[in-house]
DRENRO-157357 format. One record per residue (C-alpha): x, y, z. Coordinates in steps of 0.1 Angstrom, whole numbers, plus 2048, in hexadecimal, padded with zeros to 3 digits. Each point is the difference from the previous one (the first is absolute). Layout:
XYZ/...
//
This chain:
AAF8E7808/7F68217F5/7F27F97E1/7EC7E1812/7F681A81B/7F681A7DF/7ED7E37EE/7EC7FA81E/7F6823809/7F58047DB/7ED7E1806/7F180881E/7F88257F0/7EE7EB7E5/7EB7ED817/7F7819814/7F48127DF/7ED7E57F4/7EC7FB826/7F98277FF/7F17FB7E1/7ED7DE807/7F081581F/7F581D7EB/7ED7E57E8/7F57F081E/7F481D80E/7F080B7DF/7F07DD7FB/7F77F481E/7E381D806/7ED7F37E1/8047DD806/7EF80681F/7E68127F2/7F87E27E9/8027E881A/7E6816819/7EB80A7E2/7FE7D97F9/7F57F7821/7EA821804/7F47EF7E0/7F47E1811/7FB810822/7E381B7F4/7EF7F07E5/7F97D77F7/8127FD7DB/7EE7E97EB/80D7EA7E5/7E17EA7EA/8157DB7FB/7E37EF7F2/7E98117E5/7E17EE7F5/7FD7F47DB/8278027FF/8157E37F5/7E67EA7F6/7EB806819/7E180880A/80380A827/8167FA81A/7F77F8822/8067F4827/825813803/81C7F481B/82380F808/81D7FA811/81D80F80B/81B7E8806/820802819/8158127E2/7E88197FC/7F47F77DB/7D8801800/7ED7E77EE/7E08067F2/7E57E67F1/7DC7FC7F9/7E47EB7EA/8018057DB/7DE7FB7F4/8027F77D8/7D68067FC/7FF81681C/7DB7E7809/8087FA828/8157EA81A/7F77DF7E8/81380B7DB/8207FA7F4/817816816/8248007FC/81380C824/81881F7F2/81C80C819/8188217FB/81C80C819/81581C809/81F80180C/800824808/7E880881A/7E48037E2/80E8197ED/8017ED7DE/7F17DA7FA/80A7E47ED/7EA7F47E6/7E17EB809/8067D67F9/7EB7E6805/80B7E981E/7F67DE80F/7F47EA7E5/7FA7DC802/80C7E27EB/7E47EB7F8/7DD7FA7FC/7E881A812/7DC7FC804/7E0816807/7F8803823/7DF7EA7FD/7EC816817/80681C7EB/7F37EF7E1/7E17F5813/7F5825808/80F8097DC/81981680D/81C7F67E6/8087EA7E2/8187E17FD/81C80B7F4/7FF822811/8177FB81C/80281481F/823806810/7F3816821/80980E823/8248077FC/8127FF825/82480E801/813800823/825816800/8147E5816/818811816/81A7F07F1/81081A7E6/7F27F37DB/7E67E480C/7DE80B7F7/7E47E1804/7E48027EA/7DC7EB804/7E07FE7E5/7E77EE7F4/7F27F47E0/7DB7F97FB/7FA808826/8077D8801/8257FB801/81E814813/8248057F9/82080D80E/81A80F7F2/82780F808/8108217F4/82680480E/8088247ED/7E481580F/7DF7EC7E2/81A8087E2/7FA7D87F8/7F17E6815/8047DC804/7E67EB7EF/7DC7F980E/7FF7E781D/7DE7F3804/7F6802827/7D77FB7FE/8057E1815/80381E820/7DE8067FA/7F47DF7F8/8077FF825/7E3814807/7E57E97EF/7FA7E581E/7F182180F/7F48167E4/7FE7ED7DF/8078227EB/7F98017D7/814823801/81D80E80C/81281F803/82181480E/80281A80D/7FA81B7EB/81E81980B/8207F4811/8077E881A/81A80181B/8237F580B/7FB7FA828/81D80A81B/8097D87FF/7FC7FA7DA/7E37F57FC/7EB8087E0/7D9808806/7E98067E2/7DA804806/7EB7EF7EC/7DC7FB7FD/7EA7DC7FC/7E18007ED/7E87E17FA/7F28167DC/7E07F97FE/7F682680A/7FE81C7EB/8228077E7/80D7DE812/80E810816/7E67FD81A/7FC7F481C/824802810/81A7FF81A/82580C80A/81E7F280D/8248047F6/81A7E77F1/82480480B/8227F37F9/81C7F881D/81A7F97E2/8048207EC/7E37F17E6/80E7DA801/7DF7F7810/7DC80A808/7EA7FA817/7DC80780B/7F181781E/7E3803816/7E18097F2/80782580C/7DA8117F7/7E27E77F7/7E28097F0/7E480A817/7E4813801/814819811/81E7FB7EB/7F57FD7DF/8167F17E6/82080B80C/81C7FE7E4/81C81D7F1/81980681F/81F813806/8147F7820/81B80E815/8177F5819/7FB813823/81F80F818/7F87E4817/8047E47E0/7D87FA7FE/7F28027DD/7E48127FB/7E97FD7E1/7EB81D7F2/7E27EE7ED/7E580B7E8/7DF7EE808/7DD8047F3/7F0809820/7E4816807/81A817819/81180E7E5/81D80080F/8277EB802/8037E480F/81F7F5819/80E7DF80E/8247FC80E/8147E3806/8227FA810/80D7EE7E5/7EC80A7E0/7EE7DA7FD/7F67F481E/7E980B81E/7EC8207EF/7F181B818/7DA7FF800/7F881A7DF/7F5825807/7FB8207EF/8168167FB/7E7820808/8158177EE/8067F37DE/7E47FC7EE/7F87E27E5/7F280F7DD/80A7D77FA/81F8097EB/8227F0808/815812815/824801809/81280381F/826806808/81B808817/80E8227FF/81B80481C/8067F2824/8037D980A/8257FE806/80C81B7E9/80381A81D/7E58147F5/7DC80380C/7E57E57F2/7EB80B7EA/7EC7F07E6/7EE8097E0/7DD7F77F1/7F280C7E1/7DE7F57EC/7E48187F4/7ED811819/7DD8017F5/7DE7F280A/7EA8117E5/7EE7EE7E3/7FE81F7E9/7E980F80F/7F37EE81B/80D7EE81A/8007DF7F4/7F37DB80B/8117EF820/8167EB7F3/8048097E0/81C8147EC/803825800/8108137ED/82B7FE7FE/8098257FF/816818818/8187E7804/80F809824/8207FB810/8017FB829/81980081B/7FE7E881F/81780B81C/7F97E1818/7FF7E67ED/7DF7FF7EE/7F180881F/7EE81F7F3/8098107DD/80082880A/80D80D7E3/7F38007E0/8078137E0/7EA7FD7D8/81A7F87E8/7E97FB7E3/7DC811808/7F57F17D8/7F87DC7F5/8187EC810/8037DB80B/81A7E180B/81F811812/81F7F380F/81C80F813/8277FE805/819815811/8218047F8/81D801813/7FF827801/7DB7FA808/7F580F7E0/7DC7F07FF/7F57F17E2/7DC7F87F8/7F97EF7DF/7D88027F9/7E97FD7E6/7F38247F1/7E280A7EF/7ED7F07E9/7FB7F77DB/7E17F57F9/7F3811824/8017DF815/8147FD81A/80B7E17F2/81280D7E1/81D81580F/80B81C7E3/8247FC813/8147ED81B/81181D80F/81E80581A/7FB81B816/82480C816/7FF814820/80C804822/7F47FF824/804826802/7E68067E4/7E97E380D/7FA810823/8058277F3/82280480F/7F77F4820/81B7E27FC/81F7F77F0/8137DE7F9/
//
């Protein structure tokens, strides 16, 4: 007995060594671990960090254009745009590209080309009228993603040749998908009511509703107006089977004199479930335009503008930063660039300005009014879209400067990180 009563005192002597010890490293560590963990989010916190994930004349290619992200229930962000081979416009051969990171954006995989189709693909025929493209150049456009909130399931939605839409699956967070489902038969839907020669999704992301519904705006055009994309409407399609199926909407915004051709939209899903839709028009205003409906496809509001955010006629992105159900107050995030100058002048109603200081803003009722605002690029800058992630780091992904000095050949696709804090100057946290 005493030697099992000796054996376990040394023992216990030993152990009790060994936790001294493990404190006095843990004391010694933990200090700078800290540090690196609050000089990380002091990182993020006071200044945007930018990271360029597509570079123009890179890989093949000429440009790159009209980016989207997503960040999915696990946390991995997914990032995609247009790769344009000639770099000519909306009507060459464009490849859709697509990178992630599983690491809150810290490192990237390497860009691959997703989503092609079997088959053979033809020249929209409205493009080859105005002599927008070539036979053989085909266009794969207006890449949709939406994060499903089931972990891995990521939904993705294009076009090619602004004539024919497809749908398809990712279950490991858009490391593979499943192959292309055609689903242009949801928007041959639409043609008893608007015979359309063009189509289009999106640009951006669409959005998983509270019930499971998918919504993706689109935009209708009958292309026989200028770059055949003219004139045009907006509605959404949506999906009550995670993809399976689609189906068509209401006509959400015509084309009026008031409205004028109505077409890139970003939409959101409001504390109370309506779905609003943020839309870029044509019209003399210069400003957004609004409609809401309770279910995202049926029985839109009457259109207004949205006094406070002002149209350049750029695309424009729109996303849900905190609040609706997740115990924290609702606010919501816009971003597109906020300029109404022509170079020097102030421009024709109607008509483009320039896309520079793109700007981030901050609605804290709902899109009601947008009463914060903050420049995050004041240079050439153009197409933007946003996604938080679950630490509400905000991500926007926008095109930057300018190769040739056109706003349509983006030197960069470029991700730009930062939080609420440095959005409204300290003022709020997440």
């Amino acid at each position: 007995m005493a030697m099992q009563s000796e054996s376990w005192q040394s023992a216990s002597q030993s152990y009790s060594r060994r936790q001294t010890r493990r404190q006095w490293l843990l004391r010694s560590i933990a200090p700078a671990a800290f540090s690196a963990v609050a000089a990380a989010k002091q990182t993020v916190t006071a200044v945007p960090i930018h990271t360029d994930l597509f570079t123009g004349n890179t890989a093949g290619y000429a440009n790159y254009r009209i980016p989207g992200i997503v960040s999915t229930a696990k946390g991995t962000l997914v990032a995609y745009a247009e790769a344009r081979k000639p770099g000519r416009g909306d009507w060459s051969a464009i490849d859709l590209m697509l990178r992630r990171s599983e690491d809150g954006g810290r490192s990237w995989s390497r860009q691959q080309v997703i989503g092609r189709v079997d088959g053979e693909l033809k020249k929209n025929p409205m493009a080859l009228a105005q002599g927008l493209g070539s036979e053989g150049e085909i266009t794969y456009n207006n890449p949709v993603a939406i994060a499903g909130s089931r972990p891995g399931l990521l939904h993705f939605v294009y076009c090619v040749e602004y004539m024919r839409a497809f749908y398809m699956r990712s279950l490991d967070d858009g490391n593979t998908f499943s192959k292309p489902v055609e689903i242009t038969a949801a928007f041959d839907a639409f043609r008893p009511e608007y015979d359309w020669k063009v189509l289009a999704t999106g640009p951006g992301h669409g959005i998983e509703l509270k019930n499971g519904s998918l919504i993706v705006p689109v935009w209708l055009s009958l292309g026989a107006g200028g770059h055949a994309h003219r004139p045009s409407v907006v509605s959404t399609i949506y999906s009550d089977d995670e993809g399976s199926t689609w189906h068509r909407g209401d006509i959400a915004v015509p084309n009026t004199a008031e409205w004028v051709n109505p077409n890139e939209t970003a939409a959101v899903q409001l504390s109370d479930g309506t779905v609003m839709l943020n839309v870029r028009s044509e019209s003399t205003r210069h400003r957004r335009l609004v409609v809401t409906s309770k279910d995202g496809a049926t029985g839109w509001s009457t259109p207004r503008f949205q006094q406070d955010l002002v149209e350049p006629i750029c695309f424009g992105s729109l996303a849900r930063l905190s609040g609706a159900g997740d115990g924290r107050p609702n606010r919501l995030l816009f971003v597109n660039p906020d300029n109404l100058r022509k170079g020097d002048s102030e421009g024709e109603p109607g008509k483009s300005r320039d896309r520079q200081n793109l700007t981030v803003y901050l609605s804290s009722d709902e899109g009601k009014t947008w009463s914060v605002k903050k420049s995050l690029d004041p240079g050439r800058a153009g197409y933007a879209d946003l996604a938080v992630s679950r630490d509400g780091v905000i991500h926007c992904f926008y095109e930057r400067a300018s190769q040739s000095g056109s706003a349509y050949t983006p030197g960069t696709l470029r991700l730009s990180s930062f939080s609420l804090s440095w959005l409204t100057d300290g003022k709020l946290t997440f």
